[in-house]
N, C-alpha and C positions, 0 to 999 in steps of 0.2 A: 706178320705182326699187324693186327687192324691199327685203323687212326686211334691216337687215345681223343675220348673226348673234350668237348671243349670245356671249360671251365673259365669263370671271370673271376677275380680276387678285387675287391675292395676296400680297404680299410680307411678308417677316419678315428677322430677321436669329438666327444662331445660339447669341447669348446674350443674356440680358438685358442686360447688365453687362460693360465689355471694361477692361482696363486698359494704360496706353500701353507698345508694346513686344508688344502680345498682338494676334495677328491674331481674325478672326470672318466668316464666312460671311454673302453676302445669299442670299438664296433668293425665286428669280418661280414662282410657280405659276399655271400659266393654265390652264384650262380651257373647251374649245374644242367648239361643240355640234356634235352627233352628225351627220356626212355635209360636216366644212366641216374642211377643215384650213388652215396657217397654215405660211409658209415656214422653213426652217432659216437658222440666223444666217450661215451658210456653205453657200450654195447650190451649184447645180451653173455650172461656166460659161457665160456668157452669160443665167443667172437674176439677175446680181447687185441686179436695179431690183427684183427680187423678197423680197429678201431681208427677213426678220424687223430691228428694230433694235431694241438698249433704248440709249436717251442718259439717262446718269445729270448731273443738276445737278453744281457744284462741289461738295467735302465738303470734311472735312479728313481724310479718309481714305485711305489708297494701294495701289493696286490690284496686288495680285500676279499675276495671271493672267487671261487673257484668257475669257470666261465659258465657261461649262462647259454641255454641251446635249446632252439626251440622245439617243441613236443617231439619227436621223432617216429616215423611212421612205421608198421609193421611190414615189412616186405617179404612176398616171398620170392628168393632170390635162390633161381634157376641155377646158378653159375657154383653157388657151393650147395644147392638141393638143402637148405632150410629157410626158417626164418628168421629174420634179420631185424634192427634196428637201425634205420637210414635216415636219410633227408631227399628230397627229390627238391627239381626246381632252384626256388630262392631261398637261402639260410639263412640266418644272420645268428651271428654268435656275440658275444659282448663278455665284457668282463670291468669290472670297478679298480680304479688305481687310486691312490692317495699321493696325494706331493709331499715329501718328506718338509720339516719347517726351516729345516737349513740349507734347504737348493739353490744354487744360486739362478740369477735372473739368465734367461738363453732360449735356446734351441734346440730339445734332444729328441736323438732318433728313437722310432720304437720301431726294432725291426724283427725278423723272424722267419719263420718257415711254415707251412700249413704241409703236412704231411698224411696224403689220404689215399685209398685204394678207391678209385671207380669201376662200377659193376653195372652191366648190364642184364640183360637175362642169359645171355651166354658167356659173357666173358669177364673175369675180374682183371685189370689192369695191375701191374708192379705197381707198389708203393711208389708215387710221383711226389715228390718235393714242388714245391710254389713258393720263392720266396715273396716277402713283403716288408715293406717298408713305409711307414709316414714320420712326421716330427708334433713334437707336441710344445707350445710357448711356453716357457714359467717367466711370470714377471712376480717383480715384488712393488711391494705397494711404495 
């Protein structure tokens, strides 16, 4: 079994501090080493078993928009003999949440799983799980 590659997970959200009624950005950064890329969240057809996942936990947050992934590049990728839709390097994925208006003031987790197969030009890796976790403030005015 080769090493699987390395991979770095980031996540953050785009404010400290949200108040109910005010939406806020999650943001995934990943970081993916050098000669392995990692599929797009929307692949090409018939890649779909291929495809990148994030499963976000319950929150009480609500989701405006279906996540956001930057251009993804065409690969041709040795390991299943086509071409592909990947990311290579630095990614950053995002997605808009809204704070419901009846949240109460706290502390909540946003946690979750990144689920993605990495490929090099000879080998695709098992579907690897990365959990992830940060918190997001709701205060009320």
């Amino acid at each position: 079994q080769a090493a699987l590659p390395q991979i770095k997970i980031n996540v953050l959200t785009s404010k400290s501090v949200v108040f109910p009624g005010e939406e806020f950005k999650f943001y995934m950064s990943i970081l993916i080493e050098e000669g392995w890329h990692i599929y797009s969240l929307s692949p090409l057809r018939g890649n779909e078993l291929l495809a990148t996942k994030i499963l976000i936990d319950e929150n009480p947050f609500q989701e405006q928009e279906g996540w956001r992934e930057p251009e993804s590049v065409l690969i041709q990728d040795e390991a299943i003999g086509e071409m592909v839709k990947g990311h290579k390097g630095n990614v950053e994925f995002s997605r808009t949440y809204s704070v419901p208006v009846d949240v109460e003031a706290g502390k909540y987790p946003i946690k979750g799983r990144l689920v993605y197969r990495a490929c090099d030009n000879q080998i695709c890796t098992l579907p690897q799980e990365f959990p992830f976790n940060t918190t997001q403030q709701v205060s009320r005015k």
